[in-house]
C-alpha positions in Angstrom: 0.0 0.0 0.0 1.5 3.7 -0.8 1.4 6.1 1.7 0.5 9.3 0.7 0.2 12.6 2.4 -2.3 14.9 2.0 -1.1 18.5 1.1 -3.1 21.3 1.9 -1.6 24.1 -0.2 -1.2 21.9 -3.3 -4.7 20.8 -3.2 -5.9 24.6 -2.3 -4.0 25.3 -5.6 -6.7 23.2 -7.4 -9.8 24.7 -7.0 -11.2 28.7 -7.0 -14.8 28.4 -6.2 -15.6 30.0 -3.0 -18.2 27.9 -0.7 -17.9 24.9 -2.9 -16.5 22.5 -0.7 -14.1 19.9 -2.0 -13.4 16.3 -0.2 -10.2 15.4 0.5 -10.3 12.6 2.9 -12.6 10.4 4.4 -12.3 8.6 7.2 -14.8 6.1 8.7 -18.3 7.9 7.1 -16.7 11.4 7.4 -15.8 13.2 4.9 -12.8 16.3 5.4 -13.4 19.1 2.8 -11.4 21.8 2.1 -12.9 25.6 1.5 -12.1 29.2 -0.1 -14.4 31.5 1.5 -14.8 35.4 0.9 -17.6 37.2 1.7 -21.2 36.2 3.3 -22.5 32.4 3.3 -26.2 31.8 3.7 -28.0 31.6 7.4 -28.7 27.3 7.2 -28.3 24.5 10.1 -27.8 21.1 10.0 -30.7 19.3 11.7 -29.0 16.1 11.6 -25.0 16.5 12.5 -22.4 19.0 14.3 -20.0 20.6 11.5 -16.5 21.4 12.2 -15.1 24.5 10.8 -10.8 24.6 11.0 -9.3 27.6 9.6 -6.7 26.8 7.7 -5.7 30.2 6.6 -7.2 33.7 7.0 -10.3 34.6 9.4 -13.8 33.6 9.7 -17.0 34.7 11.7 -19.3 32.6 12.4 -22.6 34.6 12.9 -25.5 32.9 15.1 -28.5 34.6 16.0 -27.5 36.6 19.4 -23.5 36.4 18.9 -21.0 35.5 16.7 -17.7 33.5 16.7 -14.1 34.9 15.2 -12.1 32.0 14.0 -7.9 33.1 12.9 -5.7 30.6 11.4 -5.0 27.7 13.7 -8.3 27.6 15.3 -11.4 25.3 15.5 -15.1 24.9 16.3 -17.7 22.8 16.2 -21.5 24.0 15.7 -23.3 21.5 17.6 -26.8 20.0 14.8 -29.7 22.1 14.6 -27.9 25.7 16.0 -28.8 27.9 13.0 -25.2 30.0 11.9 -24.2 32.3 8.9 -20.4 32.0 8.1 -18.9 35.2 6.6 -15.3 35.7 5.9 -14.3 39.6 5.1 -10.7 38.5 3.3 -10.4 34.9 1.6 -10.3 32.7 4.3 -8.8 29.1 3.5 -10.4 26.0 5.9 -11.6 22.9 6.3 -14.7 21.2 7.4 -15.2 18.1 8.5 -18.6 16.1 8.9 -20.6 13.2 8.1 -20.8 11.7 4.1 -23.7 13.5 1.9 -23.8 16.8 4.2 -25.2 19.6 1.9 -23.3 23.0 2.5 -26.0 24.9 3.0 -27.8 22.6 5.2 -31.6 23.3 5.6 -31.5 26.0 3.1 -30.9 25.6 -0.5 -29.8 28.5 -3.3 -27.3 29.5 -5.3 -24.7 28.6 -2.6 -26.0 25.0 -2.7 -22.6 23.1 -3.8 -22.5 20.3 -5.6 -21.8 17.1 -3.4 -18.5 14.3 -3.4 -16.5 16.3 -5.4 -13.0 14.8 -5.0 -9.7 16.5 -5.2 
């Protein structure tokens, strides 16, 4: 069996769509997916799972509906299922998600946002 490592800057380097998230591992049934954000996501939850947001590079708030949460490079949280959140990142913000197989990115609300899913890099 090869061992491979997974790069994050050389797969970062193969994607530009912002909010489109991209799988790069999967371990057990979840899947880690890697992100380019910039500007405002769309207010959704995720009735059936907690979602992990790691900033890779940049910063990212996480608006919820009486506070917010700032998020710099090197830091993690997870947004326990069902809390209703709005990610918004003011400069592109590089990071990676991690949550259960067949998660839609927007969750509970669909749009123009909506990614397409298991898209592999």
């Amino acid at each position: 069996m090869e061992r491979r490592k997974i790069k994050f800057k050389e797969k970062f380097c193969k994607f530009h769509e912002l909010w489109s998230p991209k799988i790069i591992a999967e371990m057990n049934d979840y899947q880690f997916k890697l992100v380019k954000a910039l500007g405002e996501f769309v207010w959704h939850d995720h009735p059936e799972t907690d979602e992990v947001f790691i900033v890779i590079d940049g910063s990212l708030k996480i608006l919820f509906s009486d506070d917010f949460v700032q998020l710099n490079a090197g830091e993690m949280y997870v947004i326990p299922k069902g809390v209703r959140h709005k990610p918004v990142a003011d400069t592109e913000c590089k990071l990676m998600i991690v949550e259960p197989r067949g998660v839609v990115n927007t969750g509970d609300s669909t749009g123009d946002l909506t990614a397409e899913k298991d898209i592999w890099i």
